[in-house]
C-alpha positions in Angstrom: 128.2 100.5 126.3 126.1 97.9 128.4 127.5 95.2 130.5 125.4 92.3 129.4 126.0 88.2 130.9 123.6 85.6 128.9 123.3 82.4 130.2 122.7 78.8 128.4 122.9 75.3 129.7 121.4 73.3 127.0 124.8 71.4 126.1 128.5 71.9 125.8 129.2 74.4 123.5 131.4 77.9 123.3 131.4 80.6 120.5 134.0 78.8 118.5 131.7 76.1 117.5 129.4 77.8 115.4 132.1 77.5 112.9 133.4 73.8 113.9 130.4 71.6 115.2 127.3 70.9 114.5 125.0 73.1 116.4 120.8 72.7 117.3 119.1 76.0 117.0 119.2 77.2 120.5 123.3 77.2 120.5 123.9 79.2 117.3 121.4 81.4 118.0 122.8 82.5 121.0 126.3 82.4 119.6 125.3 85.1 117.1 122.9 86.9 119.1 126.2 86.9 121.5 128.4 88.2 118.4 125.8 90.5 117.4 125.9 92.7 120.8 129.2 92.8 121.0 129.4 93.9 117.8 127.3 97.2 118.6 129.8 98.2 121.5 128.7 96.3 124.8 130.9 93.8 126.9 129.2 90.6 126.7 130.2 87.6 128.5 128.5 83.7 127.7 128.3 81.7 130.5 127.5 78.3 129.1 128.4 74.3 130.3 131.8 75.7 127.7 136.0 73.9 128.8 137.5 76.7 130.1 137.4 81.0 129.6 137.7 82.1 125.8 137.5 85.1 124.4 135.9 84.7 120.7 134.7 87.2 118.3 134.6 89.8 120.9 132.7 87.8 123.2 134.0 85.8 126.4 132.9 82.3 126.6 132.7 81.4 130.6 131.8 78.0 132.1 128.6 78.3 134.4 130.6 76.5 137.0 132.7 79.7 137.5 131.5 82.4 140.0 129.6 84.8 137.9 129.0 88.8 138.5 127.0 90.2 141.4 125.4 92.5 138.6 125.2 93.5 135.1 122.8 95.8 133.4 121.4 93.4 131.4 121.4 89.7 132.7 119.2 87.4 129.7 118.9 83.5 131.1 118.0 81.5 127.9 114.6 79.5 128.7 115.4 77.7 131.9 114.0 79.0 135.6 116.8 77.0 137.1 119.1 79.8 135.7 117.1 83.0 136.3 119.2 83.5 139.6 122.4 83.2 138.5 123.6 87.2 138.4 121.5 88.2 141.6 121.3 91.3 141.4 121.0 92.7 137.5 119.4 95.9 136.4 117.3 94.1 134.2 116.4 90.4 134.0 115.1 88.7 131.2 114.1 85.2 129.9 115.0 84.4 126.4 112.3 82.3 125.4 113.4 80.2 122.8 111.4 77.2 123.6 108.0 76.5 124.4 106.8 78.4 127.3 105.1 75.7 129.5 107.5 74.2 131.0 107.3 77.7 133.1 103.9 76.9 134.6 105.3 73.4 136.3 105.1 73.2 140.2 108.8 73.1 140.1 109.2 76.2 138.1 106.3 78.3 138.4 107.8 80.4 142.0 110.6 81.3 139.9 108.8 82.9 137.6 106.6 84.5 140.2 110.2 85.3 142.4 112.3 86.6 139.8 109.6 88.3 137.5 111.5 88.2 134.6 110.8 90.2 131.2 109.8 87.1 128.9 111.4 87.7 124.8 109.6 85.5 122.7 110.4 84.5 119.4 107.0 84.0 118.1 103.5 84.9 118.6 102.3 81.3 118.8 104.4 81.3 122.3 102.6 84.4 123.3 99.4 82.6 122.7 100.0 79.5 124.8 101.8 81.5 128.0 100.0 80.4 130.8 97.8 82.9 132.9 99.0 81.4 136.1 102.2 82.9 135.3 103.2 86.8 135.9 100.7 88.8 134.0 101.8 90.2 130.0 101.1 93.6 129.9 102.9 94.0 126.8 104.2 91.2 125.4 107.5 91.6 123.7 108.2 88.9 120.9 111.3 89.4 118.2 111.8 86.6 115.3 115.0 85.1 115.6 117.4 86.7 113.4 118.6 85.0 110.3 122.5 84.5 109.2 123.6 87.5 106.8 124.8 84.4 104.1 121.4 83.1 103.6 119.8 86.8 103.4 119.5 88.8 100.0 120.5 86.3 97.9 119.4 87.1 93.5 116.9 84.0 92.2 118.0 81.4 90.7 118.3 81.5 87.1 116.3 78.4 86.4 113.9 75.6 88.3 115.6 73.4 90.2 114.7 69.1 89.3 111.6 68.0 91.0 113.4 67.3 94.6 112.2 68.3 98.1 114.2 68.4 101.2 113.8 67.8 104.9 116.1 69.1 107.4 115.5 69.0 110.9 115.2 66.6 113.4 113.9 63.5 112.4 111.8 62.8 115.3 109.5 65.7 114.5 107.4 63.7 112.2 109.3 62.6 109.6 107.9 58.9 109.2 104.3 60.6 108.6 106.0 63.0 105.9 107.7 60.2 104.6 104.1 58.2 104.3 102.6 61.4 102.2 105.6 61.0 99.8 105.4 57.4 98.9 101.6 57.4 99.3 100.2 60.6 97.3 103.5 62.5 96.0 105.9 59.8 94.7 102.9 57.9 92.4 101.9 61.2 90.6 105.7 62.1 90.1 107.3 58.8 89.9 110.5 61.3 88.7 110.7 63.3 91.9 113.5 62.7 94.8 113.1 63.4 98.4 116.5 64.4 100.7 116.4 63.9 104.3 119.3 66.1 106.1 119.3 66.6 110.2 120.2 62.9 110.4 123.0 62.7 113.5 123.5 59.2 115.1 123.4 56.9 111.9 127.1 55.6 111.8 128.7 54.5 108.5 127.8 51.9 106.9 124.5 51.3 108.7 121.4 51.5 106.5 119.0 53.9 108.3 115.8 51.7 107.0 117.0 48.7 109.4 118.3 51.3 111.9 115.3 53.7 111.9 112.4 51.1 110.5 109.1 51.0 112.2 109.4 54.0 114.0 111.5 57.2 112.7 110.8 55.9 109.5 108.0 53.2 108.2 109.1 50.0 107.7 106.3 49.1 105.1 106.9 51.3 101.7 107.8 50.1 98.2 111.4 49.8 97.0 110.6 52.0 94.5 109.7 54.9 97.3 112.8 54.2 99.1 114.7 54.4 96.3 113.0 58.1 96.1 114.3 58.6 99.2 118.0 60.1 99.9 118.6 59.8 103.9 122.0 61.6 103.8 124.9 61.7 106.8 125.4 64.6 108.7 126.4 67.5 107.0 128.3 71.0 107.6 126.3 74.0 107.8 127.7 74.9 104.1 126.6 72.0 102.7 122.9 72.1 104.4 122.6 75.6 102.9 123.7 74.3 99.8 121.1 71.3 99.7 118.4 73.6 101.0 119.1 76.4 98.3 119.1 74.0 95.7 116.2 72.4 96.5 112.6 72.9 94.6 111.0 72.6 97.6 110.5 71.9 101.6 108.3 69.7 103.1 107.6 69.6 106.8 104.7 68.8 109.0 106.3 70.5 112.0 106.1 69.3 115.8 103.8 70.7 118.7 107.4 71.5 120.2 108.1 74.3 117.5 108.6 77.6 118.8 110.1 79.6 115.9 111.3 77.1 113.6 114.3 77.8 111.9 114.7 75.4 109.3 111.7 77.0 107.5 112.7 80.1 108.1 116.3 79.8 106.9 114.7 77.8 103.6 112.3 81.0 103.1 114.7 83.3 102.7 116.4 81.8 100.5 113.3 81.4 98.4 112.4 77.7 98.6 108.7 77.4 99.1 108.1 75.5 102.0 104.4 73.5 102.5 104.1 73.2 106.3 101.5 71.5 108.5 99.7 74.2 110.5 101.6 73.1 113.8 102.9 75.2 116.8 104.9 77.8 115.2 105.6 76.7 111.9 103.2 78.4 110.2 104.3 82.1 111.1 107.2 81.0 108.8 105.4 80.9 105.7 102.9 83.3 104.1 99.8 80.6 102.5 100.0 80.6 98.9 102.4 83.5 98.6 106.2 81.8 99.4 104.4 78.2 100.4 101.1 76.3 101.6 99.6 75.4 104.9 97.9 72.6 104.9 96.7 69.9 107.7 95.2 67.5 105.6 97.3 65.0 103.8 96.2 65.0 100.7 96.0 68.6 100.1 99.4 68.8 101.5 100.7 66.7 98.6 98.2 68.2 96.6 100.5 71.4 97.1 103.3 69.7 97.2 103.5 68.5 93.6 101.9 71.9 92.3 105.5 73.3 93.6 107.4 70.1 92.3 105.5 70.5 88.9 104.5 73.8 87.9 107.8 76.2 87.0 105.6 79.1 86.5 104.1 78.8 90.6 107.6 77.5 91.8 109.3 80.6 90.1 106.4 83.0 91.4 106.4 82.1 95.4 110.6 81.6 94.7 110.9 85.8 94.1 108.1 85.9 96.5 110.2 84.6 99.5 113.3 86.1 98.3 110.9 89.5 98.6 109.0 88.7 101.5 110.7 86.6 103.8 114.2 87.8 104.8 113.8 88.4 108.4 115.9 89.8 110.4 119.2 89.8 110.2 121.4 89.3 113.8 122.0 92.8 114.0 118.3 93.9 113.4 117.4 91.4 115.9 120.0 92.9 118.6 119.1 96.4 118.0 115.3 95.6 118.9 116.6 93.8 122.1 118.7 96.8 123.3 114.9 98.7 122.3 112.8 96.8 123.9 114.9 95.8 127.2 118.0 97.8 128.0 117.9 99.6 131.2 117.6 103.3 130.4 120.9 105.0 131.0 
């Protein structure tokens, strides 16, 4: 058994609230990463901006204003320089890159980098590619997909093809009102039958209409009725019921963000065999193999072009549906814990 402290300040959060609040990817995936550790025998503690001390599926939950250890074997800061320091003396230190790496080659960051000389875990090659040479050097990088929830995994195909309805679940801001413009421009005339549901939506209140909210910039302000009445902007959801949508869904659009460093929304919607067509940006298109379980596709038209193949075509929607149930599982939690403890435990 390994004494391992991992370390997150991205928001308030402890290892209850994967089951009781809405979570961004960064915070549930270190809540199960967390769970999954412990689970294989080692004493794990969380230090995150959490209330107060918890203990929570085997894990303690510590706020990061409390005094933490002198030492552990295994000390993992999740992304941020400003935490590398926070056990001083661990037998192994490593940054859990869960981001994009540049924000490591700033003025205000790079020393720490070069001070601490932390083991970098990626979870993708595409960060791999863009880590700076200014930074310590890679002799072998170490990158390890995210893992995937064990209720999304393994699941049979569906007996029959869903309507013709896509989904969108992320963050709006990562170009939605562009997607939005291929639907009501090339998708919706040539499928005048087809819905599109928009999920990751957090800060509309009831009542408000996200078109006057959201018009002109996270979503255009100059489409048809008819496309808006294509489009289903829904309020936020539980995780249960955005598994639900996504499962149920014939399809997943997404032209992805430059900010994209694994992607999970994709990933999740993979393997549970939706086809997904995805812009060829940052990350994204690790998550989806080209005209297997999806298309990549950076020009508009051919996006929509693929698009409505999926939308229309049972016998293609059924083939890269068992495809992706195949294919693109990924890891499970434990899988993904396991090749940590390979790759950077300190050798007894």
């Amino acid at each position: 058994m390994a004494r391992v402290v991992i370390a997150d300040d991205t928001r308030f959060y402890d290892g209850t609230y994967l089951e009781t609040q809405p979570l961004g990817g960064t915070e549930s995936a270190v809540i199960r990463f967390a769970r999954a550790m412990a689970r294989r025998g080692h004493d794990v503690t969380a230090y995150t901006n959490c209330a107060a001390p918890i203990e929570h599926e085997g894990v303690r939950w510590v706020p990061l204003s409390e005094p933490p250890p002198e030492t552990c074997d295994l000390y993992i800061a999740c992304q941020h320089p400003r935490l590398f320091g926070l056990v001083p003396r661990p037998k192994r230190r490593v940054v859990w890159v869960l981001w994009q790496p540049n924000e490591f080659k700033h003025y205000k960051r790079i020393a720490s980098m070069w001070w601490y000389r932390p083991t970098p875990v990626f979870t993708s090659q595409h960060q791999v590619d863009i880590y700076s040479p200014v930074l310590p050097r890679l002799t072998s990088p170490i990158v390890i997909h995210s893992g995937l929830p064990d209720d999304i995994r393994g699941l049979p195909p569906l007996p029959a093809p869903p309507p013709p309805e896509a989904i969108f679940a992320s963050n709006p801001q990562r170009n939605l009102n562009a997607l939005i413009r291929i639907w009501a421009e090339r998708i919706l005339p040539r499928r005048p039958d087809a819905l599109f549901h928009i999920y990751g939506v957090h800060d509309i209140k009831p009542g408000d209409d996200p078109w006057q909210v959201w018009g002109g910039s996270l979503l255009p302000s100059d489409i048809s009725d008819a496309s808006r009445a294509s489009i289903r902007i829904h309020p936020t959801a539980s995780r249960d019921e955005l598994m639900a949508a996504v499962r149920r869904s014939r399809a997943m659009l997404y032209l992805g963000h430059k900010v994209e460093a694994f992607c999970f929304a994709v990933a999740e919607a993979q393997a549970m065999g939706v086809p997904c067509v995805v812009a060829p940006v940052a990350a994204v298109p690790e998550r989806v193999i080209d005209g297997v379980t999806g298309y990549i596709h950076s020009n508009p038209q051919k996006f929509a072009d693929a698009a409505l193949a999926i939308l229309s075509d049972d016998a293609l929607w059924r083939k890269q549906h068992e495809a992706a149930l195949k294919l693109q599982q990924g890891l499970s939690w434990d899988e993904h814990a396991a090749r940590f403890e390979s790759a950077v435990m300190p050798k007894p």
